[in-house]
N, C-alpha and C positions, 0 to 999 in steps of 0.2 A: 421462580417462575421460568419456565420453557420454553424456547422460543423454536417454529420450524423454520426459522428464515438459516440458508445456510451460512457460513462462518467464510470471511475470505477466502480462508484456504481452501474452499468447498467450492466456491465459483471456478469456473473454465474461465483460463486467462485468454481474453483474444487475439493476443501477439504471442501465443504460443505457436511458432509457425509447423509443429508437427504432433498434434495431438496423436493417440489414438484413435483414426479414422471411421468414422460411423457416416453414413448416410441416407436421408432418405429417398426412398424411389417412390415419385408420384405415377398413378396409377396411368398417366394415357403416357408413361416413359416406362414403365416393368416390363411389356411384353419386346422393345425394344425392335431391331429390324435387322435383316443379312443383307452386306453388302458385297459384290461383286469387286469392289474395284472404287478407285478415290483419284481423285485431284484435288493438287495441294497449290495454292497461291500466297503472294506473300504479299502484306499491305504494309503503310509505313508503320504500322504498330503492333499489327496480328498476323498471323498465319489464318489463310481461308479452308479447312479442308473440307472439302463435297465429298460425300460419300454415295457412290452410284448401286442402282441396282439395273444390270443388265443382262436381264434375261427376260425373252419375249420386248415386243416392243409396244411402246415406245417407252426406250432408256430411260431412265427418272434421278434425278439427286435426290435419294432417298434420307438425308441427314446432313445439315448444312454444320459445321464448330468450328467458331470463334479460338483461336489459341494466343493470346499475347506472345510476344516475341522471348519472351523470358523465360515460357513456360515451356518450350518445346527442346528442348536440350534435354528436359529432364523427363520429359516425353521418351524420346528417344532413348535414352538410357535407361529407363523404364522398358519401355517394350525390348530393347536388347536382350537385357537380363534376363525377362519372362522368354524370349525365343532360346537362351543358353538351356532355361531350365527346362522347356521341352525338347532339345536335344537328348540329352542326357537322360531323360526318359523314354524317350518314343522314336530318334535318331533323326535325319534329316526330315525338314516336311514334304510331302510331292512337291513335284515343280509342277507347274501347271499348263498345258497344252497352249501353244502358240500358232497363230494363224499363219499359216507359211504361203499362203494364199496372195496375200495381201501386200500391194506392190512398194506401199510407205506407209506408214504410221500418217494419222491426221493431226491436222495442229489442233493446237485448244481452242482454238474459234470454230473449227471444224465441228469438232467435239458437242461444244455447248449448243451449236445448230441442233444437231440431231439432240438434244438431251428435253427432258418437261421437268417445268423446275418449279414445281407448285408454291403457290402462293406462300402455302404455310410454313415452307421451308427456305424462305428467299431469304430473311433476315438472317436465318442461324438462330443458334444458341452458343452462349459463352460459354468457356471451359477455362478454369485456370487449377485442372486437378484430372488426374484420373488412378481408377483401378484397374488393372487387367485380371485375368485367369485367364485359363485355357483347358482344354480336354485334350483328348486323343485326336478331334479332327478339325477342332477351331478354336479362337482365341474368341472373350468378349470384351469387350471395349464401355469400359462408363466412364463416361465423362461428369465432370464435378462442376458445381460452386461451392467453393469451399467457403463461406463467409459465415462469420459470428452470428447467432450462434448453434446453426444448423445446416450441414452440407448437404447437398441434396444434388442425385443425378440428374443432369438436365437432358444427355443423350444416355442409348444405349446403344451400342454397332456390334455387330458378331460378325466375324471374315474368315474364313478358311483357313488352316492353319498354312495350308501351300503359297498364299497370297502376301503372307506376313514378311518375310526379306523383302522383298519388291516395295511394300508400303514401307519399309525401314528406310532403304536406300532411297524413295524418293521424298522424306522427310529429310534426311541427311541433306537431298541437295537442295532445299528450298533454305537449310540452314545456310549454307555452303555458299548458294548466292546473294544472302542478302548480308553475308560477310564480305565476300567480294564486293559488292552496292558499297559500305559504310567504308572499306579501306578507298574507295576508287574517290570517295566524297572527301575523306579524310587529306588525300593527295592531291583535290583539287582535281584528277582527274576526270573525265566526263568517261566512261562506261557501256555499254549496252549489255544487256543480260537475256541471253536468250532464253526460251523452253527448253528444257533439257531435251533431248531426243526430241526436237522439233524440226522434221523436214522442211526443205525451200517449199514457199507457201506455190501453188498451182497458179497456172497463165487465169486461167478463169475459176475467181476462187468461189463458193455459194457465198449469196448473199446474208451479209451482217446483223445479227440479233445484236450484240453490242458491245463493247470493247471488252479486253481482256487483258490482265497484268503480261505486262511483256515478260513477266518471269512465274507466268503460271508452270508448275511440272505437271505434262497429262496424265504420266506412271502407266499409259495403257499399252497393251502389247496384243495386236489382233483386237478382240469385237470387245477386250473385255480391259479397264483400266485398272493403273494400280490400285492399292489398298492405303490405305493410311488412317498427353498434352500437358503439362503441368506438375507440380511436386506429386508422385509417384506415392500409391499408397498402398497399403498391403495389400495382397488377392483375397477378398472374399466379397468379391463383387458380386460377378456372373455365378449363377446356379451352375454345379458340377467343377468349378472349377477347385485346385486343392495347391495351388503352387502363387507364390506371391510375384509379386515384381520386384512402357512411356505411350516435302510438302511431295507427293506421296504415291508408292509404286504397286501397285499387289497385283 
């Protein structure tokens, strides 16, 4: 007698921590969004990055992701790789146009004044995974939950390929400072962490929507901020893309 129940060795082990990656994309996460530009904050256990859309107004945080602190290294090393391997195809990306207009850079409480930060995108979505690709003119960003026994994109982000170093370096230093934070704690030292690129705050600042991690990075340079999670998974995420692979600048 025949049985169709599968045989241990048939079942997905759950603590296999790198399967052959498959995910599913629910339908109001496929058509996914373009972002301008990202700030990246850091909490005592996650990385916050906001992914902005700025163009036309009013500004929006168009994609809110949760990243545990563990999973952004690998992030980063992730999206490096995928930037070596559009080198090596396509050569440098643009750099992208700076406002040379503009007398200082605004802080991140600046920032979130002018930003709409709808409702549905207040909480986030967690991330402790992603896939990259890229094309000729932009990379796509899916963000994962990777858990037993179905991963499934909970974002999609697609950035400019031009915008990609700028989100790199400002992930690098959300890492950066909250290594600086744990050796400062570890010594018993007390710390202060500023914003990266965070000018002296103005004699009359506008008034307060509501606090802000003393070590948010705004990544923004002129009208438009940078770009900017988890064990790294092959490229066949985003449509069009054909090359595999990771708080924030673009």
């Amino acid at each position: 007698m025949s049985s169709d129940s599968p045989s241990p060795a048939d079942r997905p082990d759950p603590n296999d921590g790198n399967p052959a990656l498959r995910a599913r994309v629910p339908d109001h996460v496929a058509d996914g969004c373009f972002s301008t530009g990202a700030i990246v904050m850091t909490g005592p256990s996650e990385y916050v990055v906001d992914f902005l859309q700025t163009i036309g107004r009013p500004h929006r945080v168009a994609r809110r992701v949760i990243v545990p602190h563990p999973v952004m290294p690998q992030f980063i090393d992730a999206l490096n790789t995928n930037l070596d391997l559009y080198k090596s195809r396509f050569g440098d990306p643009p750099v992208p146009p700076q406002n040379q207009n503009q007398a200082r850079r605004p802080t991140p409480q600046e920032i979130y004044d002018d930003l709409k930060l709808p409702d549905e995108v207040l909480s986030g979505v967690y991330a402790n995974g992603v896939m990259i690709g890229h094309g000729a003119s932009e990379f796509g960003l899916d963000f994962l939950t990777s858990f037993f026994p179905q991963s499934a994109v909970s974002a999609r982000v697609f950035v400019s390929a031009g915008q990609v170093p700028r989100l790199l370096e400002s992930l690098k230093s959300a890492v950066r400072q909250l290594e600086q934070r744990q050796q400062a704690a570890a010594s018993g030292v007390t710390a202060t962490i500023e914003p990266v690129g965070d000018p002296p705050v103005p004699k009359d600042p506008p008034p307060s929507v509501g606090p802000l991690p003393d070590n948010a990075s705004d990544g923004l340079d002129g009208d438009s901020p940078g770009d900017g999670l988890p064990p790294a998974g092959e490229d066949d995420s985003p449509p069009g893309t054909e090359d595999p692979p990771k708080n924030l600048d673009l």
